[in-house]
VEXZAZA-300986 format. One record per residue (C-alpha): y, x, z. Coordinates in steps of 0.2 Angstrom, whole numbers, plus 5000, padded with zeros to 4 digits. Example, Ala and Ser with C-alpha at 12.3 -4.5 7.8 and 13.67 -1.06 7.14 Angstrom:
497850625039
499550685036
This chain:
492752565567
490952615560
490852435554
492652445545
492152585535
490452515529
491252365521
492452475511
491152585505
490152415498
491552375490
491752495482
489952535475
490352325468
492052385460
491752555451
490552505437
491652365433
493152485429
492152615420
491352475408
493152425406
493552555401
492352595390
492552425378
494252495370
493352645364
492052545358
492952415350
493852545334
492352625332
491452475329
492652425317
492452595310
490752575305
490952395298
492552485287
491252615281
489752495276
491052405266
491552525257
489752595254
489152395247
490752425237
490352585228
488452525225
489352345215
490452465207
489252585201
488052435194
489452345185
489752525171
491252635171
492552535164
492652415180
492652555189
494052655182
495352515183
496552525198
496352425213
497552295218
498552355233
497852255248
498952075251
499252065230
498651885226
497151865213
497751825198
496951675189
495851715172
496951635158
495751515146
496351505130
496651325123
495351285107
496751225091
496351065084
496651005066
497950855064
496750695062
497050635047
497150495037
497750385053
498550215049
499450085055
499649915056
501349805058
502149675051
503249505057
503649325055
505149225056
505449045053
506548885059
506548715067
508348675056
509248505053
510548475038
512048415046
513148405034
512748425011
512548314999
512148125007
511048084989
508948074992
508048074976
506248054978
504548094967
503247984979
503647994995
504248184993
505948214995
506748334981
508248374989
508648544994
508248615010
509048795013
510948865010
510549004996
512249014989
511648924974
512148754975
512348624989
511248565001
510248395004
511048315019
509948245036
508448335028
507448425044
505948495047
504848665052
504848815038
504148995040
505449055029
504549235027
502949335035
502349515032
500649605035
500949785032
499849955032
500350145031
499150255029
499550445033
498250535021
498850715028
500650785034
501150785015
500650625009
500650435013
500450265007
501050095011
500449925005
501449765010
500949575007
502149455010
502249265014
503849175006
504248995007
504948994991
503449064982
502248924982
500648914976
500048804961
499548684974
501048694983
500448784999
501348935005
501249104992
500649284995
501149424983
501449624985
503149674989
502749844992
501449984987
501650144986
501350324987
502450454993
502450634993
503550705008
504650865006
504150894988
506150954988
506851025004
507450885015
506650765000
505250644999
504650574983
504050384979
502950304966
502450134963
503449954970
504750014982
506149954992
507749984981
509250074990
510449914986
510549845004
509249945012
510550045024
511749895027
510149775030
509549885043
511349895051
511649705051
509949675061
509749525058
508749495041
507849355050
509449255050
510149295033
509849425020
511449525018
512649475002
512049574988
510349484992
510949334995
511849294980
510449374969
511349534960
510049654965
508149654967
507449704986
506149804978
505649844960
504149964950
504850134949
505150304955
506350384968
506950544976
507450514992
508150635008
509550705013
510950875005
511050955021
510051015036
511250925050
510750735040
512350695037
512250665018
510950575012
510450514994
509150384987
509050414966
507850294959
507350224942
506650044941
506149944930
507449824934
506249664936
505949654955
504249624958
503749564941
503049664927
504149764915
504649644900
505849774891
506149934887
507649964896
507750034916
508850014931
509450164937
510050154955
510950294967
511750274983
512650424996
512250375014
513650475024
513750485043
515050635043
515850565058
514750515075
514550305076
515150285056
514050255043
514750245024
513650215012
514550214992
513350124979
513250104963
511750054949
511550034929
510349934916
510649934899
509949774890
509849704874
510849704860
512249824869
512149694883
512349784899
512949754919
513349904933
513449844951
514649954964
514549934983
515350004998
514649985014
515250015031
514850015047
515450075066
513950075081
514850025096
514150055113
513649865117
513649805098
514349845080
515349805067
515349825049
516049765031
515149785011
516149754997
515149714981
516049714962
514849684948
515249694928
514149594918
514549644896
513549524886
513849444869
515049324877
516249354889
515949484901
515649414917
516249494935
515649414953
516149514968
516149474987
516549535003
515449535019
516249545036
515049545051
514849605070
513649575084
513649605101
512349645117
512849565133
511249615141
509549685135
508749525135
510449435126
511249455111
512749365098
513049405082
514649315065
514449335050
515949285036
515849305017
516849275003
515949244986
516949254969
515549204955
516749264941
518549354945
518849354927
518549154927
520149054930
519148904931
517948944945
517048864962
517149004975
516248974990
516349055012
515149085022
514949065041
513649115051
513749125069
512149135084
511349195098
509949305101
508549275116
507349415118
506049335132
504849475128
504949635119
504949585099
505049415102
506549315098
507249145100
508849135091
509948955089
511048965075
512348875061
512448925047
514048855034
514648855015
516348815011
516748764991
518448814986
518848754966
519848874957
521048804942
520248654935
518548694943
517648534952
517048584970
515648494978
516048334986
515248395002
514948575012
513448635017
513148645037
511248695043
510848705061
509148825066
508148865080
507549005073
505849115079
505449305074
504149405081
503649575077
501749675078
500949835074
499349925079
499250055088
């Protein structure tokens, strides 16, 4: 019994400083937390009394706000100006003469017959060969937001040199000052005229043919003069391109008469485009001619279609003279890659003329894009004579078969 009671008693001598330390670590634990909360706050005065009053009087987030990053405010740079650009493009054929006229006349070994379908007589049959039928190397210049320039060279196979190699000239140099009228640029120096600019750009396919204003000649592509150019109203739906030229293309002026040229882009309803034309030069001894156009054109969602009716009235001493034509045209996207695209014109070199050759056009291809701007484009192109009164036709029409190559380039 004695012994019983002396192993309670050591166990509980072991026992009783356990517990009383137990329960001292709760009461020891907040006022250790105390003490850290008030040297916290004294190491927060002491910042806050060396950082100046201001710091010090602005309210203190409530505790769990997240900081707020500093904002640093972006430095504004000035446009960089000038900054140019360089671009340009190149087409031109493997073609074969199928079918013109079958006589060869020769100088030496050259062959004068005639190579291309120009609307200006018939062609030489069998001739074939490799042409680059036009290049461009062109550079814009942006001098600030207001003004720019642009100088174009161009390579024409039918502008040759006095040793017959390939020709260079400028087709375009200019300076234009933009918005000098609301919605209104102006141009000064060799520019592109507003002829067949719009219906060129519709038709796409400048590489093939030019469109029928330039192909029969009855307008320059650009001449030396001035233009206001831009647009009525703030949705672009009325455009206008007013020019005066001196009515001689690229050449120098040789008289004291100009061209005066206007045309109304309209796209008043979504996909149409209209485009009404008309220009005027006076000449020589009351001798005068005024060219009206309309063209037309509706975007479809995988292709296009369009039309351009051209009536010109020639006065001169003699009898006044009146060619007019119509130009009917479409392609078509059957994938991104590949593409068709007809062409049918019908030329009347006089209308007031009984006695008359009229002539058709047919042109009808395909277009291979391997690579962006690069195209590969087998095409046919055809003239039809049709005599008019007593009128003598060519014996033979003109049918020219191409594989024709285009590429475009710019920098940057």
């Amino acid at each position: 019994m004695r012994g019983r009671k002396l192993v309670v008693a050591g166990v509980l001598t072991v026992l009783l400083p356990w517990g009383a330390r137990a329960e001292e670590l709760p009461k020891s634990a907040p006022q250790t937390a105390s003490q850290g909360a008030a040297q916290t706050i004294a190491l927060a005065d002491s910042q806050s009394v060396s950082q100046g009053a201001s710091q010090s009087a602005s309210p203190a987030a409530p505790e769990g706000t997240p900081a707020v990053p500093q904002l640093i405010p972006v430095q504004q740079t000035e446009p960089d100006f000038p900054r140019g650009r360089i671009s340009g493009y190149m087409f031109g054929d493997l073609y074969y003469n199928a079918s013109g006229d079958p006589v060869h006349t020769y100088s030496g070994s050259t062959d004068l017959g005639k190579v291309n379908v120009d609307g200006n007589g018939p062609i030489t049959q069998d001739l074939n060969g490799i042409q680059v039928r036009r290049a461009y190397f062109q550079v814009d210049n942006d001098l600030s937001i207001k003004y720019s320039t642009r100088f174009r060279l161009e390579v024409d196979s039918k502008e040759l040199t006095s040793g017959g190699k390939l020709g260079v000239f400028v087709k375009a140099a200019y300076i234009q000052i933009k918005y000098l009228v609301p919605r209104g640029n102006f141009l000064f120096g060799e520019i592109s005229t507003p002829t067949f600019e719009n219906s060129e750009e519709f038709w796409q396919y400048r590489s093939i043919e030019k469109t029928i204003a330039d192909f029969r000649g009855i307008s320059p592509s650009a001449d030396l003069g001035v233009e206001l150019k831009g647009y009525a109203d703030a949705a672009h739906r009325i455009g206008y391109s007013a020019m005066i030229g001196d009515g001689n293309g690229q050449k120098p002026e040789n008289n004291r008469y100009k061209r005066f040229y206007l045309s109304v882009p309209l796209n008043l309803v979504r996909d149409l485009k209209l485009e009404p034309y008309v220009d005027y030069e006076h000449g020589v001894a009351g001798a005068d001619k005024a060219l009206y156009k309309l063209f037309a054109g509706y975007e479809l969602k995988r292709g296009a279609i369009g039309a351009e009716v051209v009536d010109q009235v020639i006065h001169s001493a003699g009898p006044s003279t009146e060619p007019f034509g119509l130009s009917i045209f479409g392609r078509m996207a059957a994938t991104p890659a590949v593409a068709a695209y007809a062409r049918y014109d019908r030329w009347q070199p006089n209308t007031r003329a009984a006695n008359r050759v009229d002539s058709d056009l047919y042109i009808a291809g395909l277009d291979w894009q391997p690579y962006k701007d690069v195209h590969v484009m087998p095409n046919v192109e055809a003239i039809q004579y049709r005599a008019r009164g007593t009128a003598v036709a060519p014996a033979h029409h003109d049918v020219q078969g191409r594989l024709t190559f285009y590429y475009r380039f710019s920098k940057p």
